[in-house]
N, C-alpha and C positions, 0 to 999 in steps of 0.2 A: 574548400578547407585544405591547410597543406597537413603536412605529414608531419611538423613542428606543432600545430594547433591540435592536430585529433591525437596525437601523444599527452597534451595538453589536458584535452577534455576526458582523458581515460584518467589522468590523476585526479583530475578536480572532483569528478563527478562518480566515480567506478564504486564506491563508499556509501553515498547516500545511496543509489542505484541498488545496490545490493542490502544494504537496510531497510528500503523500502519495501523489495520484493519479499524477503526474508518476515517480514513485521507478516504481512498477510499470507504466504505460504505454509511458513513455519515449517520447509524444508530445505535446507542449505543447499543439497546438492540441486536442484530445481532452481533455486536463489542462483546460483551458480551460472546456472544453462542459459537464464534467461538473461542474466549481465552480457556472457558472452555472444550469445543469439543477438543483445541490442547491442554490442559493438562492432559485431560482423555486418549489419545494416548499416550502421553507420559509417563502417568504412567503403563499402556497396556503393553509397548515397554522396560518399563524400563533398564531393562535384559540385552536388546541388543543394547543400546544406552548408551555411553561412555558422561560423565560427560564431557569431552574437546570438545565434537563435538555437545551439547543440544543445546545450540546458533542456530547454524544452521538448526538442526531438528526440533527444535519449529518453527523459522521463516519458513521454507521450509511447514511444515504441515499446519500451520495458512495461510500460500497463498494459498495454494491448497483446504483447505478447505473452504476458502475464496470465490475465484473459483467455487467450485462446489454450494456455495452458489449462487452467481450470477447466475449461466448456470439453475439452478431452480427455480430461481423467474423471469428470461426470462422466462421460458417453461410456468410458472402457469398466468402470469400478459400479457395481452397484450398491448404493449408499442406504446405510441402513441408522437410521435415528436411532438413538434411545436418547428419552428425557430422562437426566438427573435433577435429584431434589437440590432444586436451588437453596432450600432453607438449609440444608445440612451444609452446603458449602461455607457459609459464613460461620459457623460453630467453631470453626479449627481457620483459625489464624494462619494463614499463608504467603503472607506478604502484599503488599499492597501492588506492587511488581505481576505476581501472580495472578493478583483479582483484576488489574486493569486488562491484563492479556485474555482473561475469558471473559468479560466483558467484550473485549473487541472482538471477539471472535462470535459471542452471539448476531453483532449486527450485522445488517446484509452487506454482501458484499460491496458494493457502492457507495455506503456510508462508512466503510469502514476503510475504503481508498482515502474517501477524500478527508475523513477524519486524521489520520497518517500523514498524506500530502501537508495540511494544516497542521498540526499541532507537533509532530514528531521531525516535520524535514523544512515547515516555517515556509512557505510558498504562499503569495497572496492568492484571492478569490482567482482572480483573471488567469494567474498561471497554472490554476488547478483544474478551471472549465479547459484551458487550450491542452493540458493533458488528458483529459477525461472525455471533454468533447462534448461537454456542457456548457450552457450558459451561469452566467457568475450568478446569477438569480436562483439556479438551479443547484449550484454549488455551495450556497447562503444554507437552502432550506434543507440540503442533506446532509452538513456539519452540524446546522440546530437540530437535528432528529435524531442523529447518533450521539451529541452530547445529551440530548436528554432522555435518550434511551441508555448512556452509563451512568447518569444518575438515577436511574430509576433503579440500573442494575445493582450499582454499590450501596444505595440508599444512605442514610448517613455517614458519617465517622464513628458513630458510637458503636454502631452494631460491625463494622467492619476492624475497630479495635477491642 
């Protein structure tokens, strides 16, 4: 890749990259870190990564790096649940904007990438297993499980209007 192409892939791509991360962080400056972290690899890697296949290699490194973000702010933070009453959320009208973001944020992590990757940034099955590092079979069944766990979350329109 030259130096004209990975200037290239920093405009084309730097946007969704950081939307993606941002969607399941839901902290900008970490959204931040991890854009930059996957362009410092990519310039590392330059050499050996083909200007037709960057797409994928950015989104593939920005989820894993992603990833290993999380699995060390579990280790360092200790997480403490509390269950809120789901029924009271729905009482008070908050936008439908609002409710899909906690919705997504209930499902597990996994489901809630490749729900993202699909629906929010339009990647077919095949390009979301070669970021994930699933097979498209496996990719199929954890879209269907996170859509039908935000339908189950939103439950109708009537109650969410």
């Amino acid at each position: 890749m030259t130096v004209q192409e990975y200037n290239q892939c920093v405009d084309q791509f730097s946007d969704g990259v950081y939307r993606f991360i941002l969607k399941n962080l839901k902290d900008e400056e970490k959204a931040k870190d991890i854009v930059q972290s996957t362009y410092e690899k990519l310039w590392v890697k330059a050499d050996g990564v083909s200007f037709n296949k960057a797409r994928s290699y950015i989104f593939s490194t920005a989820y894993h790096t992603m990833i290993d973000t999380i699995r060390k702010d579990k280790r360092m933070e200790e997480m403490i649940e509390t269950k809120e009453d789901e029924a009271s959320y729905f009482l008070e009208y908050k936008g439908i904007n609002e409710i899909l973001e906690k919705g997504l944020q209930k499902l597990p992590e996994i489901q809630r990438s490749v729900i993202l990757l699909r629906d929010y940034e339009g990647y077919s099955y095949e390009e979301i297993g070669e970021i994930t590092q699933l097979n498209e079979s496996q990719v199929k069944v954890y879209i269907y499980r996170a859509r039908k766990a935000m339908k189950e979350f939103i439950g109708s329109l009537e109650q969410v209007l």
